[in-house]
C-alpha positions in Angstrom: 110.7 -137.8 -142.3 108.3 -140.5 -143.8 107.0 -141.6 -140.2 103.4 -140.4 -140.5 101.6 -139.3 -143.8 103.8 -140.9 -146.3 103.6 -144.5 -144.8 99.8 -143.3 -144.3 99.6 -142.9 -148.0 101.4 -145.9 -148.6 98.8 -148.3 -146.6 95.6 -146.8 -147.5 96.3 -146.5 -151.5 97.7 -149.8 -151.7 94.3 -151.0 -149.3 92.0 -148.9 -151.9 93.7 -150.1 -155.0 93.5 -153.8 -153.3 89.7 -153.2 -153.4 89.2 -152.2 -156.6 91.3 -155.3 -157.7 94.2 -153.2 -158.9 97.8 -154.2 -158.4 99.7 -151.6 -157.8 103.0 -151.4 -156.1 103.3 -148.8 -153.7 106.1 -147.2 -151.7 106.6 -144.2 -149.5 109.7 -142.4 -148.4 110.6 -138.9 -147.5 112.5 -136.2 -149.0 115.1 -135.6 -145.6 116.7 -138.8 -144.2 114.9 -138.3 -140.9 113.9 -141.6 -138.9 115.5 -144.0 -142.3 115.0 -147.4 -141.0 112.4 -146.6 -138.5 108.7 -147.8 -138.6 106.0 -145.9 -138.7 104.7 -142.9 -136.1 102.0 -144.8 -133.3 99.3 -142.9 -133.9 99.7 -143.4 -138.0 100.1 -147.1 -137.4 96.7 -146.8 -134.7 94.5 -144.9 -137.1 95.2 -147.6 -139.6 95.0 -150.4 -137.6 91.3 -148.6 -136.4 90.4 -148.1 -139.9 91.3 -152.3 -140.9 94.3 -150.6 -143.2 97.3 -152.9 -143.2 100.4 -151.1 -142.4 103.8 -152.1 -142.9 106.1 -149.6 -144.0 109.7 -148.8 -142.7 110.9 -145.5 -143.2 113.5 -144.7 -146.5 114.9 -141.1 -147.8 113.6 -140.8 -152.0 116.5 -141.7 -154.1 116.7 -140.7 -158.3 116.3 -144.1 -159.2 112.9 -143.6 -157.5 111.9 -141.4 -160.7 112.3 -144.4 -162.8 111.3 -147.1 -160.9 107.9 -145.5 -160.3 105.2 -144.6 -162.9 103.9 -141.5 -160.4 105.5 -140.0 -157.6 102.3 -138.0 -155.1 104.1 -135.0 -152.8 102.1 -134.2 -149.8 102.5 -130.9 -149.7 103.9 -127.8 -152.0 107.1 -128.2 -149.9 108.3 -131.4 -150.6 107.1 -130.9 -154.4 110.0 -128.3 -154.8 112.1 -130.6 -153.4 111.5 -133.6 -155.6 111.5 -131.5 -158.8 115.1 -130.7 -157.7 116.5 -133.6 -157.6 114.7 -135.6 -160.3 117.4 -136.2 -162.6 117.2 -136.2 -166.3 116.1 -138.9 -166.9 113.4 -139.4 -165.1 110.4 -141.3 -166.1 108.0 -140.9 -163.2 105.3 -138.2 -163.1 105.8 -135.9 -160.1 102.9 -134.0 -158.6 100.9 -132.8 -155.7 98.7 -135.6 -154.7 96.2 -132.8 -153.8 96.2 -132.0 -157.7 94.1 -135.3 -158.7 91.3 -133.3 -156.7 91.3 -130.3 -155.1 95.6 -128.8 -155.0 95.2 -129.1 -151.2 98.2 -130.4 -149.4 97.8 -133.0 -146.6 98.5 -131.4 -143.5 101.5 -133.0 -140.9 100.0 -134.5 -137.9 103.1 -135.1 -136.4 103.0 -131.9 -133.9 98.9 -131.5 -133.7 96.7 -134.0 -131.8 93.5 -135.3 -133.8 94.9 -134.6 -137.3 95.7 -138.4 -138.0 92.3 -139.3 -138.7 92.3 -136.4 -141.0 94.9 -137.2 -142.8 93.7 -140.5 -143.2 90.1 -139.7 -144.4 92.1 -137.5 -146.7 94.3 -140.0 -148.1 91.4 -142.2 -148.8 89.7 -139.3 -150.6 92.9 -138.7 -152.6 93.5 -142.5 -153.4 90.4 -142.8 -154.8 90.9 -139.3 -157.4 94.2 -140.8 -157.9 93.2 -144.3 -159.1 90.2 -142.6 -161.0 92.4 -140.3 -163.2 95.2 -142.8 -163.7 93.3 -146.1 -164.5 91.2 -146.7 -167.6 88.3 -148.1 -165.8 86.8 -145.3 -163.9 84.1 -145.0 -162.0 81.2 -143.8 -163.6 
């Protein structure tokens, strides 16, 4: 629905690849075209805020030109993987995989139903970030 982990995602990479002095752009959206247009789930948006993440994210559905425009696309779970390998057309440029796989294949759980799991999603998204930006940047941390 991208209301909660994606736009999570979204705001802490971009804030850890801001701190490393990386560039990046950054953009989250969700495989089903639940909540399109709307901004980001309260508690997502309060965990950040807690955390001194910006957040600024209103929800979009993936599209195939995503697959080109993007260098990576991260799934959060196993789920939406499937998903995005079936619709990424042929000629897609992007590399598609499990955020989880840049550390440990673990998905990232949805908080949307469970109280307490935003802050750990969001201590896992910085975890991920950071194996993320080790593996695909040429200046890694030692």
């Amino acid at each position: 629905g991208n209301i909660c982990r994606s736009p999570m995602g979204e705001a802490v990479l971009q804030d850890v690849a801001m701190k490393r002095g990386l560039d990046i752009v950054v953009d989250s959206c969700g495989t089903a075209g639940y909540h399109v247009g709307d901004e980001p789930d309260e508690r997502t948006v309060a965990v950040c805020k807690k955390n001194n993440v910006p957040i600024n994210s209103v929800a979009r559905q993936v599209t195939t030109s995503d697959f080109v425009r993007f260098t990576h696309i991260l799934a959060a779970d196993e789920n939406n993987l499937r998903h995005l390998n079936h619709i990424k057309p042929a000629n897609a440029t992007a590399v598609v995989r499990l955020w989880g796989s840049y550390l440990d294949d673990k998905s990232i759980p949805d908080p949307y139903y469970g109280g307490g799991g935003f802050e750990k999603v969001y201590k896992q998204c910085v975890i991920l970030s950071n194996a993320f930006l080790d593996e695909v940047t040429t200046t890694k941390s030692e």
